[in-house]
C-alpha positions as CSV (number, residue, x, y, z in Angstrom):
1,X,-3.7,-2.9,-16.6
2,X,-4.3,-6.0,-14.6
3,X,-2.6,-4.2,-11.6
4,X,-5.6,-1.4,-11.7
5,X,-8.3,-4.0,-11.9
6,X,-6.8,-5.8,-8.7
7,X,-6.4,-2.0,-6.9
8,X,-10.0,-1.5,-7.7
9,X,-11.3,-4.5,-6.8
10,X,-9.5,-4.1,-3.2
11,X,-11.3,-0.7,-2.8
12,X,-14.9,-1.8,-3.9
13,X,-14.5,-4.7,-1.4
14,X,-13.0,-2.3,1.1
15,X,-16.5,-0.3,0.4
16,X,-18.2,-3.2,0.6
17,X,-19.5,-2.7,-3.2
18,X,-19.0,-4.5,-6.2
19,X,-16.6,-3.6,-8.8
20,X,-19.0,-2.8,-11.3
21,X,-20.4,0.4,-9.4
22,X,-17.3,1.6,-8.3
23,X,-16.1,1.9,-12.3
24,X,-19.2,3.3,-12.6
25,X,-19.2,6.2,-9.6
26,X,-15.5,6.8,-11.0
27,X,-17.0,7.1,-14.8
28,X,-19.1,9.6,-12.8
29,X,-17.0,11.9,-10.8
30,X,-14.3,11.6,-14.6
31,X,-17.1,13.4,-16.0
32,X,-18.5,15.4,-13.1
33,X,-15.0,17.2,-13.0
């Protein structure tokens, strides 16, 4: 939900990355596991 995208983007600009990549290390360690 909107609510996830808003956590997300918090954490990727925490990071200091862009959204984008941090969906995309997640899809990662989803398939990883």
């Amino acid at each position: 939900g909107i609510e996830q995208q808003i956590s997300q983007y918090h954490i990727a600009s925490y990071l200091g990355i862009k959204p984008e990549s941090l969906s995309r290390i997640k899809l990662l360690t989803y398939i990883n596991k």
